[in-house]
C-alpha positions as a Markdown table, in Angstrom:
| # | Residue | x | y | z |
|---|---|---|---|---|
| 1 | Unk | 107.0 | 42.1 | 72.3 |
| 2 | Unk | 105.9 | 41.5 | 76.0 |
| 3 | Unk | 105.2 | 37.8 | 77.1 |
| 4 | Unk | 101.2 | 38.4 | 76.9 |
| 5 | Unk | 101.6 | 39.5 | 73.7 |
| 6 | Unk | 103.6 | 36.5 | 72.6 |
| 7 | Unk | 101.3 | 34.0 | 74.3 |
| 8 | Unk | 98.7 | 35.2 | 71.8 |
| 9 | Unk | 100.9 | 35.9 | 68.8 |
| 10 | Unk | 102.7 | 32.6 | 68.8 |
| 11 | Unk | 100.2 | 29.7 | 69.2 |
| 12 | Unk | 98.2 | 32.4 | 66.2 |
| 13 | Unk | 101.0 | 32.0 | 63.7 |
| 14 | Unk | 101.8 | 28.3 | 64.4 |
| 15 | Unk | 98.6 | 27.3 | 63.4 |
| 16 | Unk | 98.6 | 29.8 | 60.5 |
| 17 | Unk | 102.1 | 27.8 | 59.4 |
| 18 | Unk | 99.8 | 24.3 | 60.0 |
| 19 | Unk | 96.9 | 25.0 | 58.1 |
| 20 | Unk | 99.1 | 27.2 | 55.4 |
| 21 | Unk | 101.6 | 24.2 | 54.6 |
| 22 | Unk | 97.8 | 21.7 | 54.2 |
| 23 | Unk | 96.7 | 24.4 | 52.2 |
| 24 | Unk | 99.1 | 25.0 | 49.9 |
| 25 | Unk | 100.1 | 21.1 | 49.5 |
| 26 | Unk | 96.8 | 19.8 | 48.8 |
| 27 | Unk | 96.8 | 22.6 | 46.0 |
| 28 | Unk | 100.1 | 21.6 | 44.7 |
| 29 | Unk | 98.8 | 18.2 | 44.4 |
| 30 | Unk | 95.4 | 19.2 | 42.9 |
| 31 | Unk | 97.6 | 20.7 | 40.0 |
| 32 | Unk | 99.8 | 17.6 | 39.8 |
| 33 | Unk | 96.9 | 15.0 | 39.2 |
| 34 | Unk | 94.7 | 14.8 | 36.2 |
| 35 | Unk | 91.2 | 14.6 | 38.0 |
| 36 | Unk | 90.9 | 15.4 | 41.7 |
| 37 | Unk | 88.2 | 12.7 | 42.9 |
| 38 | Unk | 85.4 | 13.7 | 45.5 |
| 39 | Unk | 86.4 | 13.3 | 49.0 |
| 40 | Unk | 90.2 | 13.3 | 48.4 |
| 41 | Unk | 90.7 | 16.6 | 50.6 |
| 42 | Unk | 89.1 | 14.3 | 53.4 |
| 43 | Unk | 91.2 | 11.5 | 52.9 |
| 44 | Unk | 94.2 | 13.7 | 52.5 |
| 45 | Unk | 93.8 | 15.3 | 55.6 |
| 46 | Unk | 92.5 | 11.6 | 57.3 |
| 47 | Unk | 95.6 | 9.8 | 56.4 |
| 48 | Unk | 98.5 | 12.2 | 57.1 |
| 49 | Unk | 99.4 | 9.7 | 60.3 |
| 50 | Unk | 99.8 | 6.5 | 57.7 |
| 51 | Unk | 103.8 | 5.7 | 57.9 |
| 52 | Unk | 105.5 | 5.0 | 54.4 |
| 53 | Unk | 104.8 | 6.9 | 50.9 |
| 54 | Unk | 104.0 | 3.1 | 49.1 |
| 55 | Unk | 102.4 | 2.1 | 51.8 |
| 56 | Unk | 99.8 | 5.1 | 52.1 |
| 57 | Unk | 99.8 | 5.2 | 48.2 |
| 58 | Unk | 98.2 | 1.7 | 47.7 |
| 59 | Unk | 96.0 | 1.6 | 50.7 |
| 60 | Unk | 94.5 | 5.3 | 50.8 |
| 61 | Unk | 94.4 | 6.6 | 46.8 |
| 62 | Unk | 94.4 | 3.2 | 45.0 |
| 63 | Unk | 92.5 | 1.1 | 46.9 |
| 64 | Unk | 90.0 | 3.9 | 48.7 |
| 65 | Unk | 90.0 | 6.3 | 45.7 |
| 66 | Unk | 90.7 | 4.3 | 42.7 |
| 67 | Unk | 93.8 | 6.5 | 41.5 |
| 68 | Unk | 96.5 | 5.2 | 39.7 |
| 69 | Unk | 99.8 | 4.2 | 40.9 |
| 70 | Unk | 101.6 | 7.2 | 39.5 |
| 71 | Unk | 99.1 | 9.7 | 40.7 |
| 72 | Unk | 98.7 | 7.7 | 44.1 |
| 73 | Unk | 102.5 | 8.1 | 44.8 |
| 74 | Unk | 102.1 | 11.9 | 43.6 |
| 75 | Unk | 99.4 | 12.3 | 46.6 |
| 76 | Unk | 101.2 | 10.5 | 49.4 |
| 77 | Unk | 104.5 | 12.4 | 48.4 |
| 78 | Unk | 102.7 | 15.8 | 49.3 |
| 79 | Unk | 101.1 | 14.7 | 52.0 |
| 80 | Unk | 105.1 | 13.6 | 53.5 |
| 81 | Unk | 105.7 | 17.4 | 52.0 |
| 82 | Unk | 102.9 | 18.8 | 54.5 |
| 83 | Unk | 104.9 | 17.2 | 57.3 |
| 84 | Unk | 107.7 | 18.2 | 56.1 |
| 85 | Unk | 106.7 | 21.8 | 55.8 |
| 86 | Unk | 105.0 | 22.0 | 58.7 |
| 87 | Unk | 108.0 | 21.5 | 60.3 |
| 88 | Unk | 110.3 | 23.2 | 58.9 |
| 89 | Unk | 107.8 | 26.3 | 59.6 |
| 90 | Unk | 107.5 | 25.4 | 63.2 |
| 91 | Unk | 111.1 | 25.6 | 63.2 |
| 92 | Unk | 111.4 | 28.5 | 61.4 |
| 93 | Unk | 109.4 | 30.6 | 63.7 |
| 94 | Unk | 110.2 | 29.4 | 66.7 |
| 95 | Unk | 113.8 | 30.8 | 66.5 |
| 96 | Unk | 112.6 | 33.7 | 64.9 |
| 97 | Unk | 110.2 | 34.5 | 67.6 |
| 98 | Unk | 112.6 | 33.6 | 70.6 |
| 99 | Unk | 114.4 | 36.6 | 69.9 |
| 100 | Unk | 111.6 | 38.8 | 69.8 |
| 101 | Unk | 110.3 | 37.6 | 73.4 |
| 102 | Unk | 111.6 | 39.7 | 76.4 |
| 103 | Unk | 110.7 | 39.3 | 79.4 |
């Protein structure tokens, strides 16, 4: 793969792995809980930077959203899973894809 192609190809599949690992977590979670409430995809997505599973639990999907503790922990687990993924997947790919550049 020439670097041109790479500049193009890369940045593409990194945020393919992003949006992928949202994707796939907040359907995972819709699965997990027994009603998914309106707006919770927003507030999924809004509070991803909130530090601390408890923390985000009580403040964003008890208090905001009026889930229940179980439920709320459930939630703020995957959204530490998206992180996590994301990650992982950045990782991932990037090692991958160094040995594919030449230059």
């Amino acid at each position: 793969m020439s670097p041109h192609q790479a500049s193009i190809l890369i940045p593409m599949l990194m945020l393919c792995i992003y949006f992928g690992s949202f994707y796939f977590c907040i359907r995972w979670a819709k699965r997990r809980v027994s009603v998914w409430k309106r707006y919770s995809t927003f507030a999924f997505l809004r509070s991803m930077g909130m530090l601390g599973i408890k923390r985000r639990a009580k403040l964003v999907w008890m208090e905001e959203l009026g889930y229940d503790e179980p439920e709320a922990i459930i939630l703020a687990e995957y959204q530490t899973r998206v992180s996590l993924l994301t990650f992982a997947g950045f990782f991932l790919f990037g090692s991958i894809a160094v040995s594919f550049v030449q230059s």
